[in-house]
N, C-alpha and C positions, 0 to 999 in steps of 0.2 A: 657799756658803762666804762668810764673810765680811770685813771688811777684817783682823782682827784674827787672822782661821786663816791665813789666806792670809800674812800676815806671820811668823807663828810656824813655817809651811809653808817658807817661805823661809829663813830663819834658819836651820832645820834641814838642809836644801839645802847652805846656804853653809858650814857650819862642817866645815872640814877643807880648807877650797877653797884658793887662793893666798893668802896675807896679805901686803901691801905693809911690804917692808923700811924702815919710817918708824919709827925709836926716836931719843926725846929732842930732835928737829928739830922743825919745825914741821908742823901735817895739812896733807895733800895737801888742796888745795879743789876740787872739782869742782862744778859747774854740771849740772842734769841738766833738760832740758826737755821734755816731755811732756803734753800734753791728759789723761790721764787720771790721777785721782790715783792706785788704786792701784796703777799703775805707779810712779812715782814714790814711793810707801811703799815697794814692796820692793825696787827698788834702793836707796833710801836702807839698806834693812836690810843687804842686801848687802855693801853699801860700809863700812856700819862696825865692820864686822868688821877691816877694814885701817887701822882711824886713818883717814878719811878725813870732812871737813866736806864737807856735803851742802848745795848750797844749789839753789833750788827754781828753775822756771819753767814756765809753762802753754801759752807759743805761742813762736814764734821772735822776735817784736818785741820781749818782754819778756826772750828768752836772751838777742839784743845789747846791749838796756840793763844786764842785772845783770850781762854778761860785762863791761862798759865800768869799771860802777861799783864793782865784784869784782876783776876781775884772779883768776880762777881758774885751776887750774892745765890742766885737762882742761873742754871743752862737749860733754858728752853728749845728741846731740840728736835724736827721733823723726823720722822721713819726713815724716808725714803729720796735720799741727796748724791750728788755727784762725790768724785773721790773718795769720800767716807759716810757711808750711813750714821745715820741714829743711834743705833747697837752699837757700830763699831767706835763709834765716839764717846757713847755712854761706857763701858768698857775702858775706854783709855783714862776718860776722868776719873770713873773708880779706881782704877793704880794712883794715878798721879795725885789727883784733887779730890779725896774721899768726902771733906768736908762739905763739898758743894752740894747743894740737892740738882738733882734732872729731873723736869715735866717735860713728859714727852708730847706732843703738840701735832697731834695726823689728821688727815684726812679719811683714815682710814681706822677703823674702831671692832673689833672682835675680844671677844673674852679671852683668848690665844694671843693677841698682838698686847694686852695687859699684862698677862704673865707674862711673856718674854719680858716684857718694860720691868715688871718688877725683877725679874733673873738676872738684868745688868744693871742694878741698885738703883731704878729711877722710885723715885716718890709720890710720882703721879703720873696722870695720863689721862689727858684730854681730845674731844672730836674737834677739830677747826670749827665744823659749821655750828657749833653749839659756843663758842669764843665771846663771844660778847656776853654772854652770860655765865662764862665761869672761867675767866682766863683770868679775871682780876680774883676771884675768891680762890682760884689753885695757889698764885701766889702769895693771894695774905696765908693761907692756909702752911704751906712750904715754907716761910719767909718767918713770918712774925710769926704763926704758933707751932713754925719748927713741927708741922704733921704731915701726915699724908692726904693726896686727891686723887682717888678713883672714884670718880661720879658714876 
């Protein structure tokens, strides 16, 4: 399959899913960091289904810089990345950008890899292969009712 099924794959997924209650305001900005791009293609797909600006990152060094230089509203960010993890990015936004909410965003799901997510102040914590069904409800959830998501 390739990037472009896989995205239309997705789309398809997503339409009917939760739409964030954003009319006539401004888009919700989320931040989504990830090593792999087409991960980050289809949550980008995902998300704009909801009015939601999608803005990119490849390791955690580069989420805290664009998180700095953004002010986004949500950091959706992968466990496991080049130069900087999950943790150790979650962790720096906590000093710096306490206000931001982190949905952590893996491949990888244990009741141990939640609590550490909650230990470096993330608010949720999502499986990728379950994304299309609750990638847009973590965010209304984090975003607009200001809660938490552990599914």
């Amino acid at each position: 399959m390739n990037l472009q099924d896989f995205a239309e794959c997705i789309g398809r997924e997503a339409k009917g899913r939760v739409r964030l209650p954003v009319t006539g305001g401004p888009l919700i900005r989320v931040l989504i960091a990830d090593d792999h791009d087409v991960v980050r293609s289809g949550a980008r797909l995902i998300l704009s289904a909801g009015d939601v600006k999608v803005l990119e990152a490849t390791n955690g060094v580069e989420a805290v810089s664009k998180a700095l230089e953004f002010k986004p509203d949500l950091v959706i960010l992968d466990l496991t990345m080049p130069v900087m993890g999950g943790y150790a990015a979650a962790k720096e936004l906590r000093r710096i950008a306490p206000d931001i909410p982190i949905l952590f965003f893996s491949m990888h799901h244990s009741p141990k890899l939640v609590e550490d997510a909650k230990k470096v102040g993330a608010r949720g914590f999502i499986n990728k292969a379950n994304a299309t069904k609750t990638l847009m409800a973590a965010v209304n959830e984090l975003v607009v009712n200001k809660g938490t998501y552990f599914p």
